[in-house]
C-alpha positions in Angstrom: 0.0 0.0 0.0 1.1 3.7 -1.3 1.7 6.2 2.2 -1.2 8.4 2.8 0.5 11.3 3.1 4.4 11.2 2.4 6.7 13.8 4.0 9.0 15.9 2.2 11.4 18.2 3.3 9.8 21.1 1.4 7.2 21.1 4.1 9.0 22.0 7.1 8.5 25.7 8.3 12.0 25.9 10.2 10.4 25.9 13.5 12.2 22.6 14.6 9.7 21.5 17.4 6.1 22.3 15.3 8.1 20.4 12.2 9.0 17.1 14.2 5.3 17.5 15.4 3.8 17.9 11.7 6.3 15.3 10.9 4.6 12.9 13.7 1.5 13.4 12.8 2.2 12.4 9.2 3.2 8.8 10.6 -0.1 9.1 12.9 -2.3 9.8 9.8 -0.5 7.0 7.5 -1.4 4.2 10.3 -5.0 5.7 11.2 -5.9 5.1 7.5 -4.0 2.5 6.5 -5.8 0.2 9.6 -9.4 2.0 8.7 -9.0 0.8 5.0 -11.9 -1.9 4.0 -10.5 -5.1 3.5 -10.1 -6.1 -0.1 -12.0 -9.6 -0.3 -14.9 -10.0 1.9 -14.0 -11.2 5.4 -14.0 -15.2 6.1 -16.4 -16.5 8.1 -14.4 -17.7 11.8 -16.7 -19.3 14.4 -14.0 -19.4 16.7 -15.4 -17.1 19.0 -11.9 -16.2 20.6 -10.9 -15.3 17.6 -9.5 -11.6 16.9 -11.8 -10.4 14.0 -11.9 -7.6 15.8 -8.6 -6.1 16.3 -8.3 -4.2 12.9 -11.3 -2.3 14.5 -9.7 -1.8 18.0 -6.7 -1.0 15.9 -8.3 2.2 14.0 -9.4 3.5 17.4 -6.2 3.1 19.1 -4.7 5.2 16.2 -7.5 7.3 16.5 -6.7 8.0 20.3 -3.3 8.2 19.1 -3.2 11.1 16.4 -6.1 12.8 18.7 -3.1 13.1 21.5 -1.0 14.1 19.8 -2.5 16.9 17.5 -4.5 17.7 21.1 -0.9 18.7 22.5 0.5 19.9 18.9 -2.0 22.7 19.2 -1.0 23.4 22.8 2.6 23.9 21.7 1.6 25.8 18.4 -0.7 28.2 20.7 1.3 28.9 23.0 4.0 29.8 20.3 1.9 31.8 18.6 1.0 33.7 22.1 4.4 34.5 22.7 5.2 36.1 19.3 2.6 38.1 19.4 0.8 36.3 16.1 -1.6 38.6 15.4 -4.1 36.2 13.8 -4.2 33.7 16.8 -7.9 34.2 17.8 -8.9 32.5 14.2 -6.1 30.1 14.4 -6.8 28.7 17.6 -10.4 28.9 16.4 -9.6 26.5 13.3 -7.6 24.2 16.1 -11.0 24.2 18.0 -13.1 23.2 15.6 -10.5 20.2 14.2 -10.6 18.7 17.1 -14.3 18.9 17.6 -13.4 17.2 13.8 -11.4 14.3 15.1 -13.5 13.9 18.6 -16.7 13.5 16.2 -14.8 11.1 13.8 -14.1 8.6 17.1 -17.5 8.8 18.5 -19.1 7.7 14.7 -15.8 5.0 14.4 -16.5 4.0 18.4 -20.4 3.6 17.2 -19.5 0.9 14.1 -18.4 -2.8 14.2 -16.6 -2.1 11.2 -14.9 0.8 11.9 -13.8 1.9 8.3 -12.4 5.3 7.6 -14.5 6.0 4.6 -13.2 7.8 1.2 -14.7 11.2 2.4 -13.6 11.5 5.6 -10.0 10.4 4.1 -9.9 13.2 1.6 -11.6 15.7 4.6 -8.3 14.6 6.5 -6.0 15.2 4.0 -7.5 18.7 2.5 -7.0 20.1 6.7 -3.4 18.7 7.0 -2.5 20.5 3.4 -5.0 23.8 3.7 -4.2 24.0 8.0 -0.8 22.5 8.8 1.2 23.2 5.5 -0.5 26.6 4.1 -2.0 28.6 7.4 0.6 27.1 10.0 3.4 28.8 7.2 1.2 32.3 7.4 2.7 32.5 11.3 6.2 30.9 9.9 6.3 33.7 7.6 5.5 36.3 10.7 7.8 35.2 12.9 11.0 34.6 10.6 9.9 38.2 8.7 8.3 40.4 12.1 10.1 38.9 15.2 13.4 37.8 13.0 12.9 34.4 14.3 13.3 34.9 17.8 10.7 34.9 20.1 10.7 37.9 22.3 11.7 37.9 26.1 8.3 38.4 28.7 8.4 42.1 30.2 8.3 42.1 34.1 4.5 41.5 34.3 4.4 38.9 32.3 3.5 40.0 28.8 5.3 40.6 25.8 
């Protein structure tokens, strides 16, 4: 099987810690779909009942839990970036965090729901349009800010705490 999504150097942002994060959550996104594919031929019938015909489905949650860790603390780290350089668009950003997660949250309860627990064709493409539009195009909008406004240095707290 082809990689969902396959990282390339010409997406990291130079912000070492957000890249190894984006680079994570490549991996995270590869194994979520790749377990939440259908099977190709129609499942065999087992009547073993301590069998495990369902651990592909355990499987997709447990990389669902996974990815929704980490991005949950990604956005922490990317927020609290974004605080301390003063990124003047951070209200909206943290908005469109907000409402991913709400994305991924929602995704787990329908998965959680199923016996099948298949990632349908939709919901793939949905996932890779927000990690292209979101994590490569908007996340290089503060990139661009803080390389170009702050000079790539993140300025110092003042006495009462602010910047």
């Amino acid at each position: 099987m082809t990689a969902f999504l396959t990282w390339r150097d010409d997406l990291l942002m130079g912000i070492d810690v957000l890249d190894a994060d984006h680079q994570q959550m490549v991996m995270l996104l590869n194994l979520l779909v790749a377990a939440g594919e259908p099977p190709r031929d129609p499942p065999a019938v087992d009547s073993n009942p301590a069998s495990t015909s369902q651990t592909p489905a355990v499987e997709v949650l447990e990389h669902l839990d996974a990815l929704i860790a980490h991005v949950r603390d990604h956005f922490e780290r990317e927020e609290a970036f974004l605080r301390a350089i003063g990124y003047p668009d951070y209200v909206d950003h943290k908005r469109e965090h907000t409402m991913q997660m709400a994305e991924f949250v929602d995704l787990r309860r329908r998965l959680a729901d199923e016996t099948t627990r298949y990632v349908d064709p939709d919901t793939v493409q949905g996932i890779r349009n927000w990690f292209f539009n979101h994590v490569i195009a908007e996340d290089r909008e503060y990139a661009a800010y803080f390389f170009e406004v702050c000079g790539g240095r993140i300025p110092e707290a003042t006495s009462d705490g602010s910047s």
